[in-house]
C-alpha positions as CSV (number, residue, x, y, z in Angstrom):
1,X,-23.7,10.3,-8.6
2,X,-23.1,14.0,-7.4
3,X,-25.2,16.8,-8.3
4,X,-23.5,19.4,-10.6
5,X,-23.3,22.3,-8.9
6,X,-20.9,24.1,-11.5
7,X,-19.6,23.7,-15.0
8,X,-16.7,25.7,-16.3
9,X,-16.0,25.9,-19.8
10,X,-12.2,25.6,-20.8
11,X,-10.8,26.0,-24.1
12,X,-7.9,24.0,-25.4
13,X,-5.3,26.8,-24.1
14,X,-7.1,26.2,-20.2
15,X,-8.9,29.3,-20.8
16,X,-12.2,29.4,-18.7
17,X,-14.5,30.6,-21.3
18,X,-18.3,30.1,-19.7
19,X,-19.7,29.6,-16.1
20,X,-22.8,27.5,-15.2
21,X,-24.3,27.6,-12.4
22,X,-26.3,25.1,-10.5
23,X,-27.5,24.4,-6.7
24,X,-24.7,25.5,-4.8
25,X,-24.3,28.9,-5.9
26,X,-28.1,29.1,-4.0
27,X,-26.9,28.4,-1.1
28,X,-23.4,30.3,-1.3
29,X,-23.8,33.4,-3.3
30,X,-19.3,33.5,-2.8
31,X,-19.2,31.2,-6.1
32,X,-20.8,33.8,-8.6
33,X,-17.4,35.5,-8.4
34,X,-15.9,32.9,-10.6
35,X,-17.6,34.7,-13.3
36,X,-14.9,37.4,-13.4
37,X,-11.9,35.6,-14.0
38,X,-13.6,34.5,-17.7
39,X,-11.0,35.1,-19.8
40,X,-8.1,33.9,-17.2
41,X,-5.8,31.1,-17.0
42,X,-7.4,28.1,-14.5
43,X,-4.8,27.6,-12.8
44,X,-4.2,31.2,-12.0
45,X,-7.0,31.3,-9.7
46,X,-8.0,27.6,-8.6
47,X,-5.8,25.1,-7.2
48,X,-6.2,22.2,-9.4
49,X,-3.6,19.5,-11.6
50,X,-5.4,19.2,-15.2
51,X,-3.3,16.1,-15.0
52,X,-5.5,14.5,-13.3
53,X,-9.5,13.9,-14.0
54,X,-10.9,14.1,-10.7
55,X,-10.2,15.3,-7.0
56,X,-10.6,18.3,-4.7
57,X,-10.5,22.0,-4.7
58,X,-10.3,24.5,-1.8
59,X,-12.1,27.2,-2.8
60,X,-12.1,29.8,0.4
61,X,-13.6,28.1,3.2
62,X,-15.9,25.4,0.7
63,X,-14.1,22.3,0.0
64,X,-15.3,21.5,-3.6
65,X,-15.2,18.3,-5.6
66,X,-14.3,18.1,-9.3
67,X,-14.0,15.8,-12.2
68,X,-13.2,16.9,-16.0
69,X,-14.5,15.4,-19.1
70,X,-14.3,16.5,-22.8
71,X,-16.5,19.3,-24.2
72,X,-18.5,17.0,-27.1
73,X,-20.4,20.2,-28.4
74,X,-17.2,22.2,-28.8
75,X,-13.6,22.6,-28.1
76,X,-11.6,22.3,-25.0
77,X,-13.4,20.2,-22.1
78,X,-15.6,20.9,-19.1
79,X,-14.3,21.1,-15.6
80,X,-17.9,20.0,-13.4
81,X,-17.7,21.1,-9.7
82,X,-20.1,20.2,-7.2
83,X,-19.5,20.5,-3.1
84,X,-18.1,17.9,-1.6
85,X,-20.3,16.0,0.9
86,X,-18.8,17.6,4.0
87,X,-15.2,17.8,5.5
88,X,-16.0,14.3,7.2
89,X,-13.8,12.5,4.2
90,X,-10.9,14.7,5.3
91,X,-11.6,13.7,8.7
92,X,-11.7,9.5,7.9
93,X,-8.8,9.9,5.8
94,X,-7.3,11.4,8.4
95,X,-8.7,8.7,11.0
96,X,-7.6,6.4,8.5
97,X,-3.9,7.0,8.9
98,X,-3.7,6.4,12.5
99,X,-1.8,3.6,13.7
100,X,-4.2,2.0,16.5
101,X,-7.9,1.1,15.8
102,X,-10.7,3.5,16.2
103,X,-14.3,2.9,16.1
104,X,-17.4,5.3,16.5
105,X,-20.7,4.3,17.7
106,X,-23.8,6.2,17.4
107,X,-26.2,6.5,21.1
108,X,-27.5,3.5,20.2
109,X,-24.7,1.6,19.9
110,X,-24.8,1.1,16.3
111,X,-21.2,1.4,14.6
112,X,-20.7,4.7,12.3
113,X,-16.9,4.3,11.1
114,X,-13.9,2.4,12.1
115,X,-10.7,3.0,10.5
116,X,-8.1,0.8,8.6
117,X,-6.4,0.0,11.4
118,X,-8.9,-1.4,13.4
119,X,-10.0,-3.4,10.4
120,X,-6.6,-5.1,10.4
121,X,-6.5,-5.4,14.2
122,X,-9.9,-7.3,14.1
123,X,-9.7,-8.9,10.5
124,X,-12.9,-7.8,9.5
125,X,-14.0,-5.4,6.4
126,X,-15.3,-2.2,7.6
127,X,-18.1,-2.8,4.7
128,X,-19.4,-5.4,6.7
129,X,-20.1,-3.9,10.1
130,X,-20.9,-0.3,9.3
131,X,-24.3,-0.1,10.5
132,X,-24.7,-2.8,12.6
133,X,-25.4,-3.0,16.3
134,X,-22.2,-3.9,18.7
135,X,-24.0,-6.9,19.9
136,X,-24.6,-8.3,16.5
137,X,-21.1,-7.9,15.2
138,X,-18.7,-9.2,18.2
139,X,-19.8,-12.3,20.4
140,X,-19.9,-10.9,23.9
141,X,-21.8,-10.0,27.3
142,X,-23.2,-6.8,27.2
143,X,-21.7,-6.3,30.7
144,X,-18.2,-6.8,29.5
145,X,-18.5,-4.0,26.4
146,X,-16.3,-1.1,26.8
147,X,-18.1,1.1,24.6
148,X,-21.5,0.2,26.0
149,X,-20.1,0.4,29.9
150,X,-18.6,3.8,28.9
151,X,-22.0,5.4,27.3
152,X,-24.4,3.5,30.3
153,X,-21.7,5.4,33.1
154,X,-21.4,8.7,30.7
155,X,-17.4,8.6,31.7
156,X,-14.4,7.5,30.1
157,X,-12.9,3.6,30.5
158,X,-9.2,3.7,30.2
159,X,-6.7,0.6,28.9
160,X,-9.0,-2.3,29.2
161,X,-7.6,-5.4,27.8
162,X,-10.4,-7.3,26.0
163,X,-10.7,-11.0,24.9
164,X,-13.5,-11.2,22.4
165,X,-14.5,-13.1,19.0
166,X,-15.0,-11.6,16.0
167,X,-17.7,-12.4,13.6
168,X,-15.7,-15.5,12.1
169,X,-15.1,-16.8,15.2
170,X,-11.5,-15.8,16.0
171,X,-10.2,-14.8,19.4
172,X,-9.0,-11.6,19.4
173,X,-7.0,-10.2,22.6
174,X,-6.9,-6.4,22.6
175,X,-6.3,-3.2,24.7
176,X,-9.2,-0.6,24.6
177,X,-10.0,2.7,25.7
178,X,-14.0,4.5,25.1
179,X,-14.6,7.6,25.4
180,X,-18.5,9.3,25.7
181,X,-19.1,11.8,23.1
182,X,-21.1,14.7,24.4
183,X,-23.2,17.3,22.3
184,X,-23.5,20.0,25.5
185,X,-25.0,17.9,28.0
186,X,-26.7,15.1,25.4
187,X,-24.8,12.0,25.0
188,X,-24.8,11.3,21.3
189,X,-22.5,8.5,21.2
190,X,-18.8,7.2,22.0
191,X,-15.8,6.6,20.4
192,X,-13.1,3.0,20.8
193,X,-9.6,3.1,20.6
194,X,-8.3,-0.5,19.8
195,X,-4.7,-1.2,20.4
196,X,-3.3,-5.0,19.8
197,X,0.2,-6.5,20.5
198,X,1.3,-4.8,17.2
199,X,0.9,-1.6,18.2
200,X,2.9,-1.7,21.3
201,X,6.0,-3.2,19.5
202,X,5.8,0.0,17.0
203,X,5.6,1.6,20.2
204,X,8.3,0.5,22.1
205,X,10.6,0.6,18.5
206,X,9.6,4.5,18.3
207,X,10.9,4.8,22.2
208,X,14.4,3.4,21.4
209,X,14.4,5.8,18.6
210,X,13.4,9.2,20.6
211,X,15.8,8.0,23.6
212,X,18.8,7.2,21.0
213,X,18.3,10.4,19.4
214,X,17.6,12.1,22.7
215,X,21.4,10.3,24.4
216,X,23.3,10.9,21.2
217,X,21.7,15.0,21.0
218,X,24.8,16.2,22.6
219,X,27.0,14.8,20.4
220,X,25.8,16.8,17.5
221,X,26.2,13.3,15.5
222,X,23.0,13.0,14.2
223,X,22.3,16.5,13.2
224,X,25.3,15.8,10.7
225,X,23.2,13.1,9.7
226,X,19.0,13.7,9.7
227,X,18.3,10.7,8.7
228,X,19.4,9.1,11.4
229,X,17.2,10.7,14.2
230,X,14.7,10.9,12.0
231,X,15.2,7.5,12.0
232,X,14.6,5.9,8.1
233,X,11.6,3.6,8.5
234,X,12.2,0.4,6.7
235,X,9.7,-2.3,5.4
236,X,8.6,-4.9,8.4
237,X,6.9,-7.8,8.1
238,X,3.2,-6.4,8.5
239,X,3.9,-4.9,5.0
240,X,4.4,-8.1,3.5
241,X,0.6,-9.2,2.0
242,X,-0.2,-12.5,0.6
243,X,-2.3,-15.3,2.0
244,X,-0.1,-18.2,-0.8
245,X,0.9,-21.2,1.4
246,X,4.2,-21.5,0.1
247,X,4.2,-17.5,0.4
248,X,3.1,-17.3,3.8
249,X,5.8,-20.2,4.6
250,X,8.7,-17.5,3.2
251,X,7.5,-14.9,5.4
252,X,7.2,-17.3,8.7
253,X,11.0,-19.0,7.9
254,X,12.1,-15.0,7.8
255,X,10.1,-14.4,10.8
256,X,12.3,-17.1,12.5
257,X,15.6,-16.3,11.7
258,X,15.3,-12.5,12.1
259,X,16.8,-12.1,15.4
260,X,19.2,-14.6,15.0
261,X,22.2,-13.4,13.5
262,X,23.0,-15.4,10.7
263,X,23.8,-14.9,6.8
264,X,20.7,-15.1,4.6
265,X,20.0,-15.5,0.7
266,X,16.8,-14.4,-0.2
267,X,16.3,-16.4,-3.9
268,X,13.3,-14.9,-6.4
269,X,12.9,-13.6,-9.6
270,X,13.1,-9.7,-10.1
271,X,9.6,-8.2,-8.5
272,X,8.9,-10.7,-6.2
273,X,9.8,-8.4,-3.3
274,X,14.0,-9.6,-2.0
275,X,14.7,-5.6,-0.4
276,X,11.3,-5.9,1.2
277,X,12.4,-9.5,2.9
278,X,15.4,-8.1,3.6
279,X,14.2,-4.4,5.0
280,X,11.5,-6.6,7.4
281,X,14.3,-9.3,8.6
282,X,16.4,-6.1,9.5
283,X,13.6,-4.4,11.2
284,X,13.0,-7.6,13.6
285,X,16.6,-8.1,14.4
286,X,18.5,-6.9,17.0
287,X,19.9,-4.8,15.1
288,X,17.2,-2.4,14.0
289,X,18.7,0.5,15.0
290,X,21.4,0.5,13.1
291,X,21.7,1.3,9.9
292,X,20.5,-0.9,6.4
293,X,22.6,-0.2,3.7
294,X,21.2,-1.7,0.2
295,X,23.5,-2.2,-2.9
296,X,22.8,-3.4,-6.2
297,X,25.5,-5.3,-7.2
298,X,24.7,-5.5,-10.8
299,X,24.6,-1.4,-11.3
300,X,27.9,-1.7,-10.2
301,X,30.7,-1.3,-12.8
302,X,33.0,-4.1,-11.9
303,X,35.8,-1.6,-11.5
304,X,34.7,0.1,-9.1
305,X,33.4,-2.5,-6.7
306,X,36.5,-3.1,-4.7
307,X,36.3,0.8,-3.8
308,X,32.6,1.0,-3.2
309,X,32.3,-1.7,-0.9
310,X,35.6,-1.4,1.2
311,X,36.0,2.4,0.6
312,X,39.0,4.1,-0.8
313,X,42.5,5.7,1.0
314,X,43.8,9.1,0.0
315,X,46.5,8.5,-2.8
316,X,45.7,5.0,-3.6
317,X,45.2,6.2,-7.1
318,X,44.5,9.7,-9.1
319,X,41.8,11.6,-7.4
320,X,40.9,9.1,-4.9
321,X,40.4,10.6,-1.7
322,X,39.4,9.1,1.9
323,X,36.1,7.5,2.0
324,X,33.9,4.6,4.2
325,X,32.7,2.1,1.7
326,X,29.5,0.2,2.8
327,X,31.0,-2.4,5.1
328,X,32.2,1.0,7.1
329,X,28.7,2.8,6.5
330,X,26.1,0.0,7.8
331,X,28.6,-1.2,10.9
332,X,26.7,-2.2,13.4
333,X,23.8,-3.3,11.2
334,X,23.2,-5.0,8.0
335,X,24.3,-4.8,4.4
336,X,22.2,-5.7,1.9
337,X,23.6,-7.4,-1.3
338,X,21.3,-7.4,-4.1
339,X,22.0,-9.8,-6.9
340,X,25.2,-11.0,-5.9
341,X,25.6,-13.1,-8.6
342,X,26.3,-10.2,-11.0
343,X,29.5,-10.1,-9.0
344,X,32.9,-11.2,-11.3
345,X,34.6,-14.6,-9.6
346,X,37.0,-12.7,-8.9
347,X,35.2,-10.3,-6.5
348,X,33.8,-12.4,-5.0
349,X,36.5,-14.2,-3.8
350,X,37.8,-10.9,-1.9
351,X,34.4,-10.6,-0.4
352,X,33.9,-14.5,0.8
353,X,37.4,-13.5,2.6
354,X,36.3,-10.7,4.0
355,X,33.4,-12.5,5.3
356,X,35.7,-15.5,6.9
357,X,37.5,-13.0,8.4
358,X,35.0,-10.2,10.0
359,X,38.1,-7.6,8.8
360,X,39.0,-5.7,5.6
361,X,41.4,-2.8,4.2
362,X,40.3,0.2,2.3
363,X,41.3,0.3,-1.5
364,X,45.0,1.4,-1.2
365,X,45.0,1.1,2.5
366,X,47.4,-0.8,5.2
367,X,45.2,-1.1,8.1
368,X,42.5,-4.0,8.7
369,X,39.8,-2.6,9.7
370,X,36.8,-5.1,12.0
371,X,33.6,-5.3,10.8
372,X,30.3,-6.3,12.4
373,X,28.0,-6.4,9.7
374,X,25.5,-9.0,8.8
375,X,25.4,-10.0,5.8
376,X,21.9,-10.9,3.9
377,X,22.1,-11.3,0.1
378,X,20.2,-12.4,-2.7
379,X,19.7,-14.4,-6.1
380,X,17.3,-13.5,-9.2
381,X,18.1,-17.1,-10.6
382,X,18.0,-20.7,-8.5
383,X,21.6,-20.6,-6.6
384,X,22.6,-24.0,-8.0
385,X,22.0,-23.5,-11.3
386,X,24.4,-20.1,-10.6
387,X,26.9,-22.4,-9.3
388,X,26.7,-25.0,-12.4
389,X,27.1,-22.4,-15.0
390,X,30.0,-21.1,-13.0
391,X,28.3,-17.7,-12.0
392,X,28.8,-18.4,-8.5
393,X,31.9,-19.5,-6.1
394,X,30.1,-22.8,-4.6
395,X,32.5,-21.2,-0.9
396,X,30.8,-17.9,-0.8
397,X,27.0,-19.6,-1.5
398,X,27.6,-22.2,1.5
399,X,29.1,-18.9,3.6
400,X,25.9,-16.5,2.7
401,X,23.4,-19.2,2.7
402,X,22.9,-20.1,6.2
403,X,19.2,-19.9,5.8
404,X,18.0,-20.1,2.2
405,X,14.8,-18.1,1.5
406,X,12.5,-18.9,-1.5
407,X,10.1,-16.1,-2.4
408,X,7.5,-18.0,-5.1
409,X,6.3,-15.9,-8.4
410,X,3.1,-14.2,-8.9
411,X,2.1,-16.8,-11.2
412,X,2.6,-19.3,-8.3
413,X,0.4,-16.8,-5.7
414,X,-2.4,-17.0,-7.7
415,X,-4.6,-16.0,-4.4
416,X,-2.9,-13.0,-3.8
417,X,-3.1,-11.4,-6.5
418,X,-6.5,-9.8,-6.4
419,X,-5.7,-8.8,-2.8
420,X,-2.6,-7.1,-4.0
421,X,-4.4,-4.9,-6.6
422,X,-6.9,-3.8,-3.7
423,X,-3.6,-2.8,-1.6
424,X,-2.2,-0.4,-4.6
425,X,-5.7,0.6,-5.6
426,X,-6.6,2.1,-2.2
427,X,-2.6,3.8,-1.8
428,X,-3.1,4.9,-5.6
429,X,-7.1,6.6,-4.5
430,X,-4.6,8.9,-1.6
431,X,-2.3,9.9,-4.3
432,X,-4.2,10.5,-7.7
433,X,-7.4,11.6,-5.1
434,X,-9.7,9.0,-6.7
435,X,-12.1,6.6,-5.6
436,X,-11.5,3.3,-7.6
437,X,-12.0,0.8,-5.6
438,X,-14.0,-2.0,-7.9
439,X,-12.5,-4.5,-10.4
440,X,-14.4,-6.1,-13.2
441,X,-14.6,-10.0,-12.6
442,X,-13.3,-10.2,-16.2
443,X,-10.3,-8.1,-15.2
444,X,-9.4,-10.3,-12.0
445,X,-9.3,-13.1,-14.7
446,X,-7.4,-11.9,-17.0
447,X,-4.8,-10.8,-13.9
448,X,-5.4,-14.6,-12.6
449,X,-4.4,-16.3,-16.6
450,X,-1.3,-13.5,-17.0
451,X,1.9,-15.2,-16.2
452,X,3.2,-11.7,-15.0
453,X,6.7,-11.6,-16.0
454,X,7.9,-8.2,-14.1
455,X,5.7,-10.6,-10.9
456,X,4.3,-7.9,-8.2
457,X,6.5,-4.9,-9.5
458,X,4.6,-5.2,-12.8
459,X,1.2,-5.7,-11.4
460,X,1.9,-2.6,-9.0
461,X,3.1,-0.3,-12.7
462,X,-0.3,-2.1,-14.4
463,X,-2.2,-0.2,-11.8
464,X,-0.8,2.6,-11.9
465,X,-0.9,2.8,-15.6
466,X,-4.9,2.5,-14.9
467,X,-5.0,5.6,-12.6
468,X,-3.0,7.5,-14.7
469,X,-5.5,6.6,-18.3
470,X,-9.3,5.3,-16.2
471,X,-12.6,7.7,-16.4
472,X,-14.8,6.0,-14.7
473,X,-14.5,4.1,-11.3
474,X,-14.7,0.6,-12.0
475,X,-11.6,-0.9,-13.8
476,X,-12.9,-2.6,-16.7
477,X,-10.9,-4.9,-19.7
478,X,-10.7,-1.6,-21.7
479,X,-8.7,0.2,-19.3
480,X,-5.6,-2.7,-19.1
481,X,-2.4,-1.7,-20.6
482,X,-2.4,-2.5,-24.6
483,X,-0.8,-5.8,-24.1
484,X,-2.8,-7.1,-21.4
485,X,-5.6,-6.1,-24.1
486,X,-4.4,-8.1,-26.8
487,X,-4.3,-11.4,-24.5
488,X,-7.4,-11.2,-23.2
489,X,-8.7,-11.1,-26.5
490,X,-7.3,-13.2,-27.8
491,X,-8.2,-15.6,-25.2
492,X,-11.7,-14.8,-25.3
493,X,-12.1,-15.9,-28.8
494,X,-10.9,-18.7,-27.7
495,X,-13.8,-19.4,-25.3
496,X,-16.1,-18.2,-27.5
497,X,-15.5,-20.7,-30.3
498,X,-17.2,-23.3,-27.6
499,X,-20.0,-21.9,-26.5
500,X,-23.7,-20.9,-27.9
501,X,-25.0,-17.0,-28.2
502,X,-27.5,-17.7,-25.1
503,X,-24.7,-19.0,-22.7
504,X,-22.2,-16.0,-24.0
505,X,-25.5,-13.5,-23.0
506,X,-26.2,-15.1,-20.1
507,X,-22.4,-14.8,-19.0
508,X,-22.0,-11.1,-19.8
509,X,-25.2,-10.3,-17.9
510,X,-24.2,-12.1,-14.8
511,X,-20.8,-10.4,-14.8
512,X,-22.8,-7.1,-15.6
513,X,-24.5,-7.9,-12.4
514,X,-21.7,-8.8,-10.3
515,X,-20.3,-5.7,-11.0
516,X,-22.8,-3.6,-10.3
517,X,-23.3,-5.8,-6.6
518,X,-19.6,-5.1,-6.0
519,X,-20.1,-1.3,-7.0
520,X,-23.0,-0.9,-4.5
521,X,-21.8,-2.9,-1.7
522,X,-24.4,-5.7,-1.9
523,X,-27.3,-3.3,-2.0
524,X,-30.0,-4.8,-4.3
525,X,-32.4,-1.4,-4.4
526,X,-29.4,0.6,-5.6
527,X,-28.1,-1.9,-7.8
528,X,-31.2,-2.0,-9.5
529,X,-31.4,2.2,-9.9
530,X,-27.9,1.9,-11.3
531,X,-29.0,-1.2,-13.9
532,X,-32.4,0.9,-14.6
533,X,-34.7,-2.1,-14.0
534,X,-37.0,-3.2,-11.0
535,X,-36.0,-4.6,-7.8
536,X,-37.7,-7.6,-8.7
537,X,-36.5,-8.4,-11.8
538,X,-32.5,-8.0,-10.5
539,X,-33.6,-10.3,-7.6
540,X,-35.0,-12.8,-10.4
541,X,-31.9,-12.4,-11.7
542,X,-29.7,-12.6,-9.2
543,X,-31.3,-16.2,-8.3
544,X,-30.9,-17.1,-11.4
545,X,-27.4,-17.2,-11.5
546,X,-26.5,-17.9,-8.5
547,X,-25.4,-14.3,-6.7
């Protein structure tokens, strides 16, 4: 908990009608002035969204933290204020946002951050190492240790490559640079920069970017255009999470067939993810700097997809005027057609020709014009089911479908779905400035029992429905969307009907406990502050059942 260094008073009309002060205004006499603007609108003189319950202030040169609760003794609510721990969490979220691995050990050697990267470089969670000596958390010889060469000499190492194991045993082959970190003429410690093969593809793909923008300059093209130099990033394949077999088997048959230039159907219910598939096997072909143009098919009215895809000549009918359709706009790279089975038969008979024939004439036009597209499509139902009910020409299915990819359901990637939560939990924390980062173990059931309809689009809105409605920070059953409420419920008097009043006690206290672990990172003497009973007695406890 923080202490409460301020509590504002706000009416129901945001009008700040009482101060209280606390500790800070001690130290900072600059906070008493807050007293004036009683009377005044809050957001006329601080910075804040009421929207939202908790998150920072900038107040002058103090960075403040607040969270707002209801006013139970009277109207309005409270708005408590307290100074934020320092401007290091502006620095590690900064840190955090870097694309290469840093670390930051202590003189000792003992590791005081590392950011997200270098947790995905090294595959281990930060949690776990935090704290610990180098030595203890990667298997190597002391004389081979970047970090602990560079604070023995007192002078920077530059691009070392590294082979190493981590502390689950796995090999990993890295580039490193450490750097000793001097208070005047006292070491105090040094900082790692990890890079990985990853790293230096990005890299390499920002380069061809700068250079393409840099030759084409002249031209004056692209500033007709920003997009282009600023060069739209699209989805590649280390955005796709899941650890599902059948998952990870989608991702790898993508993998493959990327830089080979073939047609691809991407097959999976709406949610599972097709544009992102299709963004990454664009970003890993050959032609990834080109353009990726993405077209629902089914938000097209069917009169107007002739035009929309092939484009449109002056005078081929009232109003029309000269325009590139999409086969024009993404020449040279890849056009994305989303649910092409909303398509009429008809259509797509005109589009499997121009497909056979790698040519194609504007709406009201008399001049073929070659394309060099490729073509990568996709299915919200199984393709030969599409083909029996006569929603799909069996000639264009065997022309897209050179490589057939299956993206499984939620319900099917039962592994993945915790591990998704954490993902939108910790992008959700940046945007809504929370810090929600534990689930109830009841909630990951109920998530691991819902058949998820809406698959990984829905779970992505459920969470966002619980940053938008949650007071606390741990996501617990009574913060799930209504109807997620009503099914576990309903399922749990269905358990209940089985079991005695000792075991259901005994279950609830355990998950209590559980909890509270997961809330305190493993730490038994503040778990048992936070449970308000004896060290001993949660250890008793914790052997008890099993944790």
């Amino acid at each position: 908990m923080i202490s409460i260094d301020i509590m504002l008073f706000i009416d129901d009309d945001n009008i700040l009608r009482y101060v209280k002060f606390g500790d800070l205004t001690r130290t900072d006499k600059r906070i008493y002035i807050l007293k004036k603007y009683i009377g005044n609108e809050i957001t006329s003189f601080l910075d804040v969204d009421l929207k939202i319950d908790s998150g920072y202030i900038k107040w002058g040169e103090l960075f403040l933290r607040y969270f707002k609760t209801e006013n139970f003794t009277g109207k309005g609510y409270i708005l408590y204020i307290a100074q934020a721990e320092s401007d290091e969490d502006l620095y590690r979220a900064a840190f955090d946002c870097l694309s290469e691995g840093m670390q930051i050990y202590d003189k000792n050697a003992r590791l005081v951050f590392c950011n997200r990267f270098n947790e995905k470089i090294e595959k281990m969670d930060r949690r776990n190492i935090i704290g610990k000596h180098l030595l203890d958390i990667y298997s190597l010889d002391e004389d081979y240790s970047t970090i602990l060469n560079t604070m023995k000499k007192g002078e920077a190492i530059v691009d070392r490559c590294d082979n190493f194991k981590n502390n689950k045993g796995e090999i990993i082959s890295t580039m490193n640079s450490g750097y000793p970190l001097f208070l005047g003429s006292n070491l105090i410690g040094a900082v790692g920069l990890v890079q990985d093969v990853s790293v230096f593809q990005k890299y390499k793909q920002k380069a061809a970017i700068f250079k393409n923008f840099i030759d084409n300059k002249k031209s004056n093209r692209y500033l007709k255009s920003p997009k282009k130099y600023y060069a739209l990033k699209y989805y590649n394949f280390d955005d796709i999470i899941g650890k599902d077999e059948n998952f990870l088997g989608a991702i790898n048959l993508a993998c493959n067939v990327a830089e080979r230039d073939c047609s691809v159907l991407i097959y999976g219910e709406t949610g599972t993810g097709k544009e992102l598939f299709a963004q990454s096997i664009h970003s890993a072909s050959k032609r990834k700097y080109k353009e990726f143009i993405a077209v629902n098919c089914a938000a097209i009215p069917e009169n107007l997809v002739e035009g929309i895809l092939f484009g449109t000549e002056k005078g081929a009918f009232t109003g029309s005027y000269d325009k590139k359709g999409l086969f024009e706009q993404a020449e040279g790279g890849t056009l994305f057609l989303d649910e092409i089975n909303s398509m009429s038969l008809q259509m797509q008979s005109k589009l499997l020709r121009v497909l056979q024939e790698k040519s194609f004439r504007r709406v009201g036009g008399s001049k073929d014009i070659e394309s060099n597209v490729r073509i990568i499509s996709s299915t919200n139902e199984e393709p030969f089911s599409l083909i029996k009910k006569r929603k799909m020409r069996s000639d264009l299915y065997y022309r897209i479908s050179t490589i057939t990819i299956n993206i499984p359901p939620l319900r099917e990637r039962k592994k993945d779905i915790e591990l998704l939560a954490q993902l939108f939990m910790k992008k959700l924390c940046r945007n809504y400035s929370k810090n929600i980062n534990v689930m109830s173990d009841e909630v990951i059931k109920v998530f691991e029992e819902y058949d998820w309809p809406g698959n990984v689009r829905e779970l992505q809105h459920c969470i966002e429905y619980i940053f938008n409605t949650i007071t606390e920070d741990t996501i617990y059953i009574s913060d799930l969307p209504q109807y997620m409420k009503k099914k576990a419920s309903r399922d749990c008097k269905k358990g209940l009907q089985h079991k005695t009043l000792e075991q259901i006690l005994n279950e609830y206290e355990r998950e209590v406990i559980k909890t509270a672990l997961r809330k305190n990172k493993n730490n038994v003497t503040n778990t048992a502050k936070c449970l308000g009973m004896k060290r001993q007695s949660l250890q008793y406890r914790m052997k008890k059942y099993g944790l």
